[in-house]
ROSE-4610 file (N, C-alpha, C; in Angstrom, 1 decimal, always signed):
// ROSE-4610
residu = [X/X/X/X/X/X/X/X/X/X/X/X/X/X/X/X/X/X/X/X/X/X/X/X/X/X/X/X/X/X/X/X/X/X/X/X/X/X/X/X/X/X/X/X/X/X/X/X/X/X/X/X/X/X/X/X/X/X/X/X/X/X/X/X/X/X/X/X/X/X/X/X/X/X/X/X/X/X/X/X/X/X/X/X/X/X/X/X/X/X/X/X/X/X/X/X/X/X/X/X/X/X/X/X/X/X/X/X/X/X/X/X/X/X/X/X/X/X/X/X/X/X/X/X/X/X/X/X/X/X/X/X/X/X/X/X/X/X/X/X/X/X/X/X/X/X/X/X/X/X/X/X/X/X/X/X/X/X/X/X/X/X/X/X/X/X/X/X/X/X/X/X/X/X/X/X/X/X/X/X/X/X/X/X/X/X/X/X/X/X/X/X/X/X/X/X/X/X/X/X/X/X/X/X/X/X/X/X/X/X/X/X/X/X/X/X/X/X/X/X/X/X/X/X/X/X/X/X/X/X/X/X/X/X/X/X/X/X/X/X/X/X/X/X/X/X/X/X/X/X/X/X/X/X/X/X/X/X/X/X/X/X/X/X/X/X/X/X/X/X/X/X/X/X/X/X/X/X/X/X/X/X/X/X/X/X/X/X/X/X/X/X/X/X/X/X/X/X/X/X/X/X/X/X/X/X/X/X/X/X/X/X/X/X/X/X/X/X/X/X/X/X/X/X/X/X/X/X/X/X/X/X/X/X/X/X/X/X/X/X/X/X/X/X/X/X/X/X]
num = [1/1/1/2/2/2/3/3/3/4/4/4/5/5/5/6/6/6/7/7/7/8/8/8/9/9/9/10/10/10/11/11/11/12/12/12/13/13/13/14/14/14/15/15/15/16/16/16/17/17/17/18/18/18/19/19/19/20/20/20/21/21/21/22/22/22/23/23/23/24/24/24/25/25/25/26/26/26/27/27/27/28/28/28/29/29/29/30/30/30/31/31/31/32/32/32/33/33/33/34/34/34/35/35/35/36/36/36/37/37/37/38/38/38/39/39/39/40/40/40/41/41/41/42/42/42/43/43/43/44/44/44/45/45/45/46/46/46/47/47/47/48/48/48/49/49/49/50/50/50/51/51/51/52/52/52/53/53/53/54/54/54/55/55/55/56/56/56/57/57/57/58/58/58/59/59/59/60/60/60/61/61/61/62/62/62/63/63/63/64/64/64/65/65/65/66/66/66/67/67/67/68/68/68/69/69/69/70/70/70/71/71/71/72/72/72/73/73/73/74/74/74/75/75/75/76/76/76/77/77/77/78/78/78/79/79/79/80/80/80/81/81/81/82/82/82/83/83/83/84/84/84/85/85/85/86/86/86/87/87/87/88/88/88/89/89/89/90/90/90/91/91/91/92/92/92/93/93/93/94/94/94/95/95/95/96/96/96/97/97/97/98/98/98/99/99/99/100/100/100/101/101/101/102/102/102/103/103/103/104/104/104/105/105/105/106/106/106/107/107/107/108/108/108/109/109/109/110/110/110/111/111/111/112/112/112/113/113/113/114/114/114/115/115/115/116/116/116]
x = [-4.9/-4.6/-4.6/-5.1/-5.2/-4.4/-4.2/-2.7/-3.4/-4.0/-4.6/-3.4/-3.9/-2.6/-4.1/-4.2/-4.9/-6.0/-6.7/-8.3/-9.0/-9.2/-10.4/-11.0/-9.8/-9.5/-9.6/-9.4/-9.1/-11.3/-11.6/-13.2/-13.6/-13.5/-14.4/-14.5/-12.8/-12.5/-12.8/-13.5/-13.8/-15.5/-16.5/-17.3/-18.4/-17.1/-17.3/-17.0/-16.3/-16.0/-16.5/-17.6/-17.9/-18.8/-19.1/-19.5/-18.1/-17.3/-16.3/-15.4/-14.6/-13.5/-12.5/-12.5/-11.7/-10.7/-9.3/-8.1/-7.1/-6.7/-6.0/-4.1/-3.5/-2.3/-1.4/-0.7/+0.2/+1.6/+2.6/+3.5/+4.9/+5.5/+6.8/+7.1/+7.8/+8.6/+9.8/+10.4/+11.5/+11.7/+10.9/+10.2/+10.3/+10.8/+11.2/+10.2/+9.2/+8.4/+7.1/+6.7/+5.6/+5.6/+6.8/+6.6/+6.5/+7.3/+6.4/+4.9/+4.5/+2.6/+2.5/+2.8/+1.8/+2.3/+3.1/+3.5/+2.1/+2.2/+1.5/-0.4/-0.2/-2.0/-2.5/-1.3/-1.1/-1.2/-0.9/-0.5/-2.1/-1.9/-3.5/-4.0/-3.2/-4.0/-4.6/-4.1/-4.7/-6.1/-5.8/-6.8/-8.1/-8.1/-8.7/-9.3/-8.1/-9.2/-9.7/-9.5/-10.0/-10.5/-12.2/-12.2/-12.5/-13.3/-13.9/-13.0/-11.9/-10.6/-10.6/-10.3/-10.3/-8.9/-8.0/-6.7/-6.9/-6.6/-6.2/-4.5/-4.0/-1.9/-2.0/-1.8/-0.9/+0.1/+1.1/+2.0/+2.4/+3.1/+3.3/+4.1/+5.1/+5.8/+5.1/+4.0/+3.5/+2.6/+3.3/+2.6/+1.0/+0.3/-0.7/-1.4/-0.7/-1.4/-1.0/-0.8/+0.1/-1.4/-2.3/-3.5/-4.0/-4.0/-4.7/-3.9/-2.7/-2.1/-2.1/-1.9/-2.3/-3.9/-4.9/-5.9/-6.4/-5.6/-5.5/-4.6/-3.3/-2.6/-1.0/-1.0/+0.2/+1.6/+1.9/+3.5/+4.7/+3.9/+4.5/+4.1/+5.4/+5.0/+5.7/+5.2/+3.6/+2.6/+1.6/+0.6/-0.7/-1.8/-2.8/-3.8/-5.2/-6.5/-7.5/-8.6/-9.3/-10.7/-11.3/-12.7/-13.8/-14.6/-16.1/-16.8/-17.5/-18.5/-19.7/-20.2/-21.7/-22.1/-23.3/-23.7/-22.8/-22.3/-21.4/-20.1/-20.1/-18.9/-18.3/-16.8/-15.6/-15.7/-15.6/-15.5/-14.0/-13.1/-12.0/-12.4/-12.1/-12.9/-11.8/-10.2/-8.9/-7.5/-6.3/-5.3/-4.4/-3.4/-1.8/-1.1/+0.1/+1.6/+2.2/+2.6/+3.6/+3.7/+4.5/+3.9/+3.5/+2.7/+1.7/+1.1/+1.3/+0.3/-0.5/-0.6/-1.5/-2.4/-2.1/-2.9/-3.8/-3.2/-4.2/-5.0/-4.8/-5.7/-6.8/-6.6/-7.1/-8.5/-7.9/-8.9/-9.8/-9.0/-9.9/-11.4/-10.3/-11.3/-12.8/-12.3/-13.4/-14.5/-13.8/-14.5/-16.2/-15.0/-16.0/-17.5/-16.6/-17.7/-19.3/-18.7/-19.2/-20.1/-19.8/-20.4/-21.9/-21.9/-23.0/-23.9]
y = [+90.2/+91.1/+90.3/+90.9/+90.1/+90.9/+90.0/+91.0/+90.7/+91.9/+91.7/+92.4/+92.1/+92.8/+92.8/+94.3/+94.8/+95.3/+96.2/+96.8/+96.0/+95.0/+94.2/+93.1/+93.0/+92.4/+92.9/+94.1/+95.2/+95.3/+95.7/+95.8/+94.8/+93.7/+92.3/+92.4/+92.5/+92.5/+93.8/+94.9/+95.8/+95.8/+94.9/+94.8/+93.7/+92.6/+91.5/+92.0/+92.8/+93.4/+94.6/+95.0/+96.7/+96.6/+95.9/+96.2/+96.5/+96.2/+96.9/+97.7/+98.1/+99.4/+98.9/+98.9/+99.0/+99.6/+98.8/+99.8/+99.6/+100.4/+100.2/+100.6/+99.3/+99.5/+99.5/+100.9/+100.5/+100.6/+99.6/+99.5/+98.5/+98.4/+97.8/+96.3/+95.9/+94.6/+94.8/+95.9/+96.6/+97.6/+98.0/+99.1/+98.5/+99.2/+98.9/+99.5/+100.7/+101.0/+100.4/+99.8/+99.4/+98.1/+97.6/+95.9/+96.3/+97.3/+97.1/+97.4/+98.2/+98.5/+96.8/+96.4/+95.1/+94.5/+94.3/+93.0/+94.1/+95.1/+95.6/+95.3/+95.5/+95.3/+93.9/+92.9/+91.6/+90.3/+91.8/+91.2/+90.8/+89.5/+89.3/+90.1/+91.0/+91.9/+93.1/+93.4/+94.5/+94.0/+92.8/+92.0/+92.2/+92.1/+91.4/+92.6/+94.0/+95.4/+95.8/+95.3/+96.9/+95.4/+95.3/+93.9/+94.2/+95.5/+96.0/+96.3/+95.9/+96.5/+95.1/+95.7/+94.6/+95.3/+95.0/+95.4/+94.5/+95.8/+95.3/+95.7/+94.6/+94.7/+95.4/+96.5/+97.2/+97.5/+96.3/+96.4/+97.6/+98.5/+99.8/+99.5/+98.1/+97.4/+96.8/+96.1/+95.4/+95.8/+95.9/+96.8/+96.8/+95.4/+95.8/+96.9/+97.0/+97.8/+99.6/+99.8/+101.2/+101.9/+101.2/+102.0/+102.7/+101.3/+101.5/+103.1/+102.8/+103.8/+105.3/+105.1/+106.5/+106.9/+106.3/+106.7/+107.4/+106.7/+106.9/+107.8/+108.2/+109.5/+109.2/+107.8/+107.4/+107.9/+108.5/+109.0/+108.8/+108.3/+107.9/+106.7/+105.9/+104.4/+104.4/+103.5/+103.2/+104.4/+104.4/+105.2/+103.7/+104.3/+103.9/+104.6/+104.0/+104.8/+104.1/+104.9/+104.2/+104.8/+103.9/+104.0/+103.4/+103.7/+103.1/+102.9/+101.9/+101.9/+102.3/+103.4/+104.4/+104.3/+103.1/+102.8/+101.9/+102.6/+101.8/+102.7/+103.8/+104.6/+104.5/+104.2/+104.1/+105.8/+105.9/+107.2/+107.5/+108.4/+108.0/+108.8/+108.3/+108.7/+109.5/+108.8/+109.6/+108.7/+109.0/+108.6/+109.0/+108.4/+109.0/+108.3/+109.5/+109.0/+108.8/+108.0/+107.4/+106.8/+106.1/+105.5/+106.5/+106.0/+106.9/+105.8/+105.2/+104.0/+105.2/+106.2/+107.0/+107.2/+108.1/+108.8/+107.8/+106.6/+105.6/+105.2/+104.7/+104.7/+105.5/+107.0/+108.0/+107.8/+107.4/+107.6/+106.5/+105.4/+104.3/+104.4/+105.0/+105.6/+106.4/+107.4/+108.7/+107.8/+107.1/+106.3/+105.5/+104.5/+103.4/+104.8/+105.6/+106.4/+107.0/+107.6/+108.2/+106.9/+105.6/+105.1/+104.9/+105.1/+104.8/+105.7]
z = [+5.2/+4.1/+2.8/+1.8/+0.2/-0.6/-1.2/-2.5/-3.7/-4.2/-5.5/-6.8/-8.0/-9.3/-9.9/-10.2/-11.4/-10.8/-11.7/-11.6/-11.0/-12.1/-12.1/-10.6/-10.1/-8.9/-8.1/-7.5/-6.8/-6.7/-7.8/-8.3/-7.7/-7.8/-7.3/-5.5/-5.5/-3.7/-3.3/-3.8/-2.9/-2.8/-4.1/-4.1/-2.9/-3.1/-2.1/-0.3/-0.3/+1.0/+1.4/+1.1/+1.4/+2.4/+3.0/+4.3/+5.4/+5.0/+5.8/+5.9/+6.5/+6.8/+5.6/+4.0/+3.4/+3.3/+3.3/+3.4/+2.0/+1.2/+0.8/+0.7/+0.4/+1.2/+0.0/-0.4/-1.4/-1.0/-1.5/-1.3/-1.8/-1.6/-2.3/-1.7/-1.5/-0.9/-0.5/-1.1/-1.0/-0.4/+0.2/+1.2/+2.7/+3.6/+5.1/+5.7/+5.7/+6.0/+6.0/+4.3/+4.0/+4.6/+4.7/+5.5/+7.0/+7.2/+8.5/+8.5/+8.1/+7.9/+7.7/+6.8/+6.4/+7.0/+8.2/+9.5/+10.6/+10.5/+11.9/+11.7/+10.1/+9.4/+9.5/+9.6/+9.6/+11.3/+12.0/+13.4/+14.1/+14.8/+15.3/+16.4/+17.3/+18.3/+17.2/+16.4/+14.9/+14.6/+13.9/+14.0/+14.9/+15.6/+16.9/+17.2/+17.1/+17.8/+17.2/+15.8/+14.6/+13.7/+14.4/+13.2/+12.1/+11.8/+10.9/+9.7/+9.6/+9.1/+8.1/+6.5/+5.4/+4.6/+4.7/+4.0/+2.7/+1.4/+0.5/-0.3/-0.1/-0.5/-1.9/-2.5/-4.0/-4.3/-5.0/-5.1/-6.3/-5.9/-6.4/-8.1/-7.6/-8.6/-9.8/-9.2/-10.5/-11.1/-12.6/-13.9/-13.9/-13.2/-13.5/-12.3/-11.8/-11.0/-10.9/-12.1/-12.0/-12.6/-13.3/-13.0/-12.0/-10.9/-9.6/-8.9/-9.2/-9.1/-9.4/-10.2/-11.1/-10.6/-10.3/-10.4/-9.0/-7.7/-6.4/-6.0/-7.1/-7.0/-5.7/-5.9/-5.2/-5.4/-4.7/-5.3/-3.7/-2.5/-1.5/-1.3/-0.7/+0.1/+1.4/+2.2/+2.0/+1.9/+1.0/+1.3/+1.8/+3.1/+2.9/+2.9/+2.4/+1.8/+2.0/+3.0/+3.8/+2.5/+2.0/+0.9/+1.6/+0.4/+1.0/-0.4/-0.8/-1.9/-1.7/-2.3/-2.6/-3.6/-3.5/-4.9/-5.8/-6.7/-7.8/-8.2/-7.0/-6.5/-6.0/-5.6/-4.8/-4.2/-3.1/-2.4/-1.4/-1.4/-0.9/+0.8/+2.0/+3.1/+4.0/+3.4/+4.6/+3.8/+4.1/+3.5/+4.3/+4.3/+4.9/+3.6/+4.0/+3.0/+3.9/+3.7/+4.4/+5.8/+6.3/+7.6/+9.1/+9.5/+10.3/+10.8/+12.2/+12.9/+13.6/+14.0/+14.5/+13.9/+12.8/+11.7/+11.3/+11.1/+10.5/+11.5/+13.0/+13.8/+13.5/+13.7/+13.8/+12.5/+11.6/+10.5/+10.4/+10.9/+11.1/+11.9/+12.8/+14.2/+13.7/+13.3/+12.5/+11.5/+10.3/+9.4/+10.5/+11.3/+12.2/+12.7/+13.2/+14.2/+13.3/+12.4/+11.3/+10.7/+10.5/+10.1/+10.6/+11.9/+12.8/+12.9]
C-alpha cells in the first residue's frame, strides 16, 4: 500500500499503476476500523490472492488531501473505491463505506471478472 498527500500524487500513482485493480483507501490513524482494512490490505496472504490489487492510503486528516476528498464524496471511514483509468478519465467502478471485507471482496471480484 502507498500513502500519497495531495492530487497531484494521487495523479502520478494512479497513472503509473493502471494496469491494475486500483483501490482507494481513505482513512484516519485514529480510526480502529480503517487500520484494520490497512493491516488486512497489507497482509501477505491478501497479497498473494488478490495480486491484481494496488492500494492507495488517503489520509482523510491531511489537508492536502481534503480535495481528494471532496471530490470522491468521502463522508465515512474507512471508505474504499475501486477505479479504473479510461483514457485520461478516472472512472469510479464500486465503493463501500465503511468496513466491509466481503463487500470488498465482492467488488474486487466483479471489477477482475469484468475486466476480461
Amino acid at each position: 500500500m502507498i500513502v500519497i498527500s495531495g492530487f497531484d500524487e494521487l495523479n502520478e500513482t494512479i497513472i503509473a499503476n493502471q494496469n491494475k485493480c486500483i483501490v482507494l483507501c481513505f482513512g484516519a490513524s485514529s480510526c480502529s476500523p480503517c487500520n484494520k482494512l490497512k493491516k488486512k490490505l497489507e497482509d501477505e496472504e491478501t497479497i498473494t490472492q488478490y495480486k491484481d490489487l494496488f492500494c492507495i492510503s488517503i489520509d482523510v486528516n491531511d489537508p492536502n488531501n481534503q480535495e481528494i476528498c471532496d471530490i470522491y464524496n468521502v463522508k465515512i471511514i474507512p471508505t474504499t473505491i475501486i477505479i479504473k483509468l479510461d483514457k485520461d478519465t478516472t472512472q469510479l467502478i464500486n465503493r463501500v463505506d465503511g468496513y466491509d471485507w466481503t463487500k470488498f471482496i465482492i467488488n474486487y471480484n466483479d471489477y477482475i471478472n469484468n475486466q476480461s
